[in-house]
Structure formats: C-alpha cells, structure tokens
Residue, then its C-alpha position, 0 to 999 in steps of 0.5 A: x832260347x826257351x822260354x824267351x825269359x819269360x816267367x810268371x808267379x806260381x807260388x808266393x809265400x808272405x814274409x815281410x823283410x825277406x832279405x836272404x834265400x837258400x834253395x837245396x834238397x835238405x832233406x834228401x828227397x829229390x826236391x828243392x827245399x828253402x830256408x829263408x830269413x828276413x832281417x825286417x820281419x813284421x815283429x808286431x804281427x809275425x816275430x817268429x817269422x825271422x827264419x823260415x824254413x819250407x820242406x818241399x811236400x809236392x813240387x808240382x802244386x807248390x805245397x810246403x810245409x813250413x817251420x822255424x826253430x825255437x829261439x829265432x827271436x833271440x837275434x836279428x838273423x842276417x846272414x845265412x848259408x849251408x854246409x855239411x858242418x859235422x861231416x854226418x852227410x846231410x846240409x846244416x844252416x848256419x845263421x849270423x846275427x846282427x841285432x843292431x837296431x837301426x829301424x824300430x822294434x818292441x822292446x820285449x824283442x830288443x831285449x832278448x837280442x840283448x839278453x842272449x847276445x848271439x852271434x853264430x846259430x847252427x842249425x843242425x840238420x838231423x837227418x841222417x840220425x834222426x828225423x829232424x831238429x826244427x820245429x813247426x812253425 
C-alpha cells in the first residue's frame, strides 16, 4: 500500500460547527471544489459562516477563494448535497434546513429563521449561463 495511510495536514480552514462536506469540481476547471455547512457556526462571532463555499484557485499551495450567498442566515443549514437540478450541464447545491433550536442563539437570528420559514434552499450553479450566482464572502 502507498503511503501506509499516513497523512498530515496541508490546509486547514476554521469553521466552528462543521457538520457536512461536499467535494466536486463546480466550477469545471479540473479541480476539487468545496461546499461546506456548519450546523453550529459561531453565531456571535461568525453568523454568516453557516454555508461556505471554497472555489479551488491553486491546488498545489491550497489557495481558496471563499464565498457564501446572501440569505444563509435565514435558517439552520442541515443537510446538503449536489446535482445538476436544471439539466443546464453544471452542479447545483441543495440545502436543507432545521432550524430547530436546541443549543442557544442570539435572538435577531432565531428570529429570521422564524420569519422566512425555510425549508429547501437551491443554490443554483450559474456556470454555464453565466459567471456565477454566489456572492464573497
């Protein structure tokens, strides 16, 4: 066996309350991509931070560009997985939502959850039409 499983860290990126992980090539340039979601992101310090994803610029140096969309504080983000939902030839993310409150969170952030009730977020992959639909982070 090569490499007798040995391994060691070459990258690390922070994200308190990491909880699922998607690696593909979204963006069709030959490289690993990731999409990420913490269902227990530091909502104090880092609320935005419940869905990331990082578009892979150099594989070799592990540099990343990272970037989330717009309304990801509107839920807890459980649950996610990708697929070509339009049929336009690139991958979308699809996310899920349990915004069930079972550990503490600040109020203005419980309350969106309640106000925009979400359930199933698309996050639509733009690639082939266009240049994109998230935004940086």
């Amino acid at each position: 066996m090569i490499g007798n499983n040995n391994f060691k860290e070459a990258y690390f990126y922070p994200l308190n309350g990491a909880t699922r992980l998607l690696a593909r090539d979204f963006d069709q340039d030959g490289d690993i991509d990731f999409a990420l979601i913490a269902t227990f992101p530091d909502y104090d310090n880092a609320p935005r931070r419940s869905f990331v994803y990082l578009d892979n610029k150099d594989s070799e140096n592990f540099i990343f560009t990272t970037s989330t969309f717009k309304d990801v504080e509107n839920a807890r983000w459980f649950l996610m997985d990708a697929g070509d939902t339009d049929n336009d030839g690139d991958l979308d993310i699809i996310l899920s939502a349990f915004s069930y409150s079972f550990n503490p969170i600040p109020n203005n952030i419980k309350n969106a959850w309640d106000k925009h009730d979400l359930d199933i977020m698309l996050l639509k992959n733009n690639l082939i039409e266009s240049s994109g639909d998230m935004t940086n982070n």
